[in-house]
C-alpha positions in Angstrom: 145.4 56.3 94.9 144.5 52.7 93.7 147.8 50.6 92.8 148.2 50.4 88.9 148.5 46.5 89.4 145.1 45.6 90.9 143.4 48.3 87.8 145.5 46.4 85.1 144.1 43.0 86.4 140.6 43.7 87.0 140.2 46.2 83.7 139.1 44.7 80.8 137.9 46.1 77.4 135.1 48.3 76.5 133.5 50.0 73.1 132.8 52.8 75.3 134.7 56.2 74.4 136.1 58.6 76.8 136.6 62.2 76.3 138.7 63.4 79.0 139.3 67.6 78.1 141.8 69.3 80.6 141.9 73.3 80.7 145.4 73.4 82.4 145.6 76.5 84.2 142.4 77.7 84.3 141.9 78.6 88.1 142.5 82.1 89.1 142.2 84.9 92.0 139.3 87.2 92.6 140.0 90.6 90.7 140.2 93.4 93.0 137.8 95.4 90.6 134.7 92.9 89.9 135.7 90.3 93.0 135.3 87.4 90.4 138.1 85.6 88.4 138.5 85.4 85.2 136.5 82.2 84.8 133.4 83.4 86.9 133.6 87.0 84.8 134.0 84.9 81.3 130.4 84.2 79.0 131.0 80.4 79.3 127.6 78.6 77.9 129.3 75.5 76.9 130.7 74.9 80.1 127.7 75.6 82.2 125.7 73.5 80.0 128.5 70.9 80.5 128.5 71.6 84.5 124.2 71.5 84.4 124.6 67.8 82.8 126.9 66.2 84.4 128.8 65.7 88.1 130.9 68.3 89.8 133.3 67.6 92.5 136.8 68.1 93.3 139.8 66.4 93.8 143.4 66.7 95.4 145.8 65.5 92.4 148.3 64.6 95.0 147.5 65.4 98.8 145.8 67.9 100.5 147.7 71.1 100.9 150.2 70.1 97.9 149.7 73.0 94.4 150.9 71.0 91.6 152.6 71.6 88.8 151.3 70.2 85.2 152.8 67.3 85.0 152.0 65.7 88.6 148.6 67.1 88.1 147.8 65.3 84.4 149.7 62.4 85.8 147.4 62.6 89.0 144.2 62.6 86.3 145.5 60.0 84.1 145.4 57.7 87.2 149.2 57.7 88.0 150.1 58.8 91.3 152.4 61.3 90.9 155.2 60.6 93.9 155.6 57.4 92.7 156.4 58.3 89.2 158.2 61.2 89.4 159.5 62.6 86.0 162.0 65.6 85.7 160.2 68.0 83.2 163.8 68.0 80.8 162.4 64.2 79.2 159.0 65.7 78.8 160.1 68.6 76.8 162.6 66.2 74.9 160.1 63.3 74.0 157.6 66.7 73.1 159.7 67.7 70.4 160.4 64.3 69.5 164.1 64.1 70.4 165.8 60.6 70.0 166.6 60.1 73.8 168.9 57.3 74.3 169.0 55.4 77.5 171.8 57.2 79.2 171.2 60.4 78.1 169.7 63.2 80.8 167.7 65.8 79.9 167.3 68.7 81.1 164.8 71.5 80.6 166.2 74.8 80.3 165.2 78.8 79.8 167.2 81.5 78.2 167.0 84.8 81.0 168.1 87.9 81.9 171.0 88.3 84.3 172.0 92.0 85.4 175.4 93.3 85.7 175.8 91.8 89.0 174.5 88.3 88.1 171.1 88.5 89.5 168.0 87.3 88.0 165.8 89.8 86.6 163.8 87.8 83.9 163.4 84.2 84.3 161.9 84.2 80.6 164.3 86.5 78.9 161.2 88.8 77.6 159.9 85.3 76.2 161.9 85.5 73.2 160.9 84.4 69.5 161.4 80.5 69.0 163.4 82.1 66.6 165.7 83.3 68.6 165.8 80.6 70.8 167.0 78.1 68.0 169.3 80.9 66.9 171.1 81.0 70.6 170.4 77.0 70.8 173.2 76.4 67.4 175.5 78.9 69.8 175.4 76.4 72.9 175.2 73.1 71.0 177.9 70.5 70.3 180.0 71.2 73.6 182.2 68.2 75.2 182.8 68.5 78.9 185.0 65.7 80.3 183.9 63.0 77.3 180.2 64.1 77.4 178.2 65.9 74.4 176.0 68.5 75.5 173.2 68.2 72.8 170.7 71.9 72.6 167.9 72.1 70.9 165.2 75.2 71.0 161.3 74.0 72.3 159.5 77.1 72.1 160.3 81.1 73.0 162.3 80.9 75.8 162.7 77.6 76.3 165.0 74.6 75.2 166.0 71.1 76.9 169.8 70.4 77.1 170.7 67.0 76.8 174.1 65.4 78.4 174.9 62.1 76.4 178.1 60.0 77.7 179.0 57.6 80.2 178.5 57.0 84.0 175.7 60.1 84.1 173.6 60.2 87.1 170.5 62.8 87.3 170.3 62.9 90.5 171.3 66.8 90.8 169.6 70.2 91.8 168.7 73.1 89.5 169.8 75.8 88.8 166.8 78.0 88.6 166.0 80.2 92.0 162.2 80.3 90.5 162.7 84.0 91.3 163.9 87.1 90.7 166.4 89.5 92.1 168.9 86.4 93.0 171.6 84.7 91.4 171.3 81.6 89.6 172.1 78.7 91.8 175.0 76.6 91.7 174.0 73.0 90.8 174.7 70.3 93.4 174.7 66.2 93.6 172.3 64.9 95.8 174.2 61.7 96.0 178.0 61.1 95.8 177.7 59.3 92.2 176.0 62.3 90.7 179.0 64.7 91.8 180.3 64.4 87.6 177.1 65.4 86.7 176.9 68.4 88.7 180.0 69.6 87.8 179.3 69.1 83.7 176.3 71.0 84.2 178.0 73.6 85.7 180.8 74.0 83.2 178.0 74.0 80.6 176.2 77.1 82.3 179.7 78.7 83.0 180.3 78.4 79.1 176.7 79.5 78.0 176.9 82.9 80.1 180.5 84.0 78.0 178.9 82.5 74.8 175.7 84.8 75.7 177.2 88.0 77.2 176.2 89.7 74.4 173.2 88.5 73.8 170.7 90.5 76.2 167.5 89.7 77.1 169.2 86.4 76.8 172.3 86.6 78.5 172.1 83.8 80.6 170.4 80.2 81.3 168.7 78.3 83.9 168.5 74.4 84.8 166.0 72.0 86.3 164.6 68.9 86.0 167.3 66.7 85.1 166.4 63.2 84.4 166.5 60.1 82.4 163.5 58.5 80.6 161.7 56.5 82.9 159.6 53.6 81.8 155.9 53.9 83.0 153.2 51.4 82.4 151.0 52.7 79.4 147.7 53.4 79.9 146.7 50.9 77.1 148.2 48.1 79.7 146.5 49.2 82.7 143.5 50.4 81.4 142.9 48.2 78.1 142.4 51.2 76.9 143.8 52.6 73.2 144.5 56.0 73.9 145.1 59.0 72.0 145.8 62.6 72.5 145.2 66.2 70.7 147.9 68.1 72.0 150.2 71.1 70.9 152.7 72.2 73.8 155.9 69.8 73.8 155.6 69.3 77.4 152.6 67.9 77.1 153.0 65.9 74.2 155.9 64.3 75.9 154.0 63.6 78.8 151.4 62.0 77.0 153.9 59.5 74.6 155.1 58.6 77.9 151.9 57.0 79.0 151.4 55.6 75.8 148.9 57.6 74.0 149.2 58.1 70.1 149.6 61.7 69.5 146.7 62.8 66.6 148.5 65.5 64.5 
């Protein structure tokens, strides 16, 4: 991928407009019934009329091989490669629902799930609960202080919420707690350096809290972690590209992920 340095000095500015549409998630598997997937059984005129116009091809958002998730795949298509700006997804969610991150804070993105008798996993999405819900368990969890740090919780959408850890001397550099399966146990969250060891251990204590404060609270009975991280500070596509970007967007994740590049978000 071209270095964001040598684009920013030989752009330069244009009155041409780009459209740039991204169907996230539209690939799929042969059905065992009709051998097509759902996009190749689907009427899709527009799309063919689109495909019959224009150029085809495919790319590799990151490297051959590599399945990626959303936000190293828009990253990938806005031109930003991906393993050099590596973002946890619990910023994205928090700059989504416009949360005031401060510069020390870490967020964290989190999911309300099911946990059986013995602890294991047997929902990672807690029946996808009503945002309802979720804001209703969120005022249950927020407001904790775990060795001079406020754990700040607030409710994205359904299942999900981001947990943010506001205090001093916070490094993100930790593991998550979600197995990203089922039939396991949550896992315990560990430093991945020596100065994040604090962190690890606040997170902890905040999931060991949240599972009394939910024990009674089934389908959501437990939570799971990942993607801890701080806000980053990317180039915006406006500098590199001279461009004066804007996006149409609804899911907080990607909203967040597009105010981090710079783009005004159209409402």
């Amino acid at each position: 991928m071209i270095n964001l340095e040598l684009i920013k000095s030989i752009s330069m500015l244009s009155p041409t407009k780009i459209v740039l549409v991204v169907i996230d998630g539209l690939g799929g598997l042969p059905s065992p019934d009709t051998g097509k997937t759902e996009l190749e059984s689907a009427d899709t005129p527009n799309l063919d009329k689109l495909a019959a116009k224009g150029t085809c091809g495919l790319i590799d958002p990151v490297s051959p091989g590599i399945t990626p998730g959303s936000t190293p795949g828009h990253l990938a298509l806005f031109g930003y490669n991906p393993v050099s700006f590596n973002i946890g997804r619990g910023v994205l969610e928090a700059m989504g629902i416009d949360f005031d991150l401060q510069p020390n804070d870490i967020a964290a993105r989190g999911n309300f799930c099911t946990v059986d008798e013995t602890g294991l996993v047997t929902d990672r999405r807690a029946g996808r609960i009503s945002t309802e819900k979720c804001t209703e368990l969120c005022q249950l969890l927020a407001g904790l202080v775990i060795d001079k740090v406020k754990v700040l919780v607030s409710p994205v959408r359904e299942h999900r919420f981001i947990a943010v850890f506001r205090g001093q001397g916070l490094i993100p550099d930790v593991s998550d707690s979600d197995p990203q399966q089922l039939g396991v146990a949550p896992m315990v969250i560990t430093a991945l350096c020596p100065e994040a060891d604090r962190m690890a251990g606040i997170a902890n204590q905040f999931i060991a809290q949240a599972k009394i404060s939910l024990a009674e609270r089934h389908p959501a009975n437990m939570v799971l972690l990942r993607g801890f991280a701080k806000r980053p500070q990317f180039p915006t596509m406006g500098e590199v590209y001279k461009l004066k970007p804007a996006a149409i967007v609804s899911y907080p994740m990607y909203r967040g992920l597009a105010k981090l590049v710079g783009m005004t978000i159209l409402e």
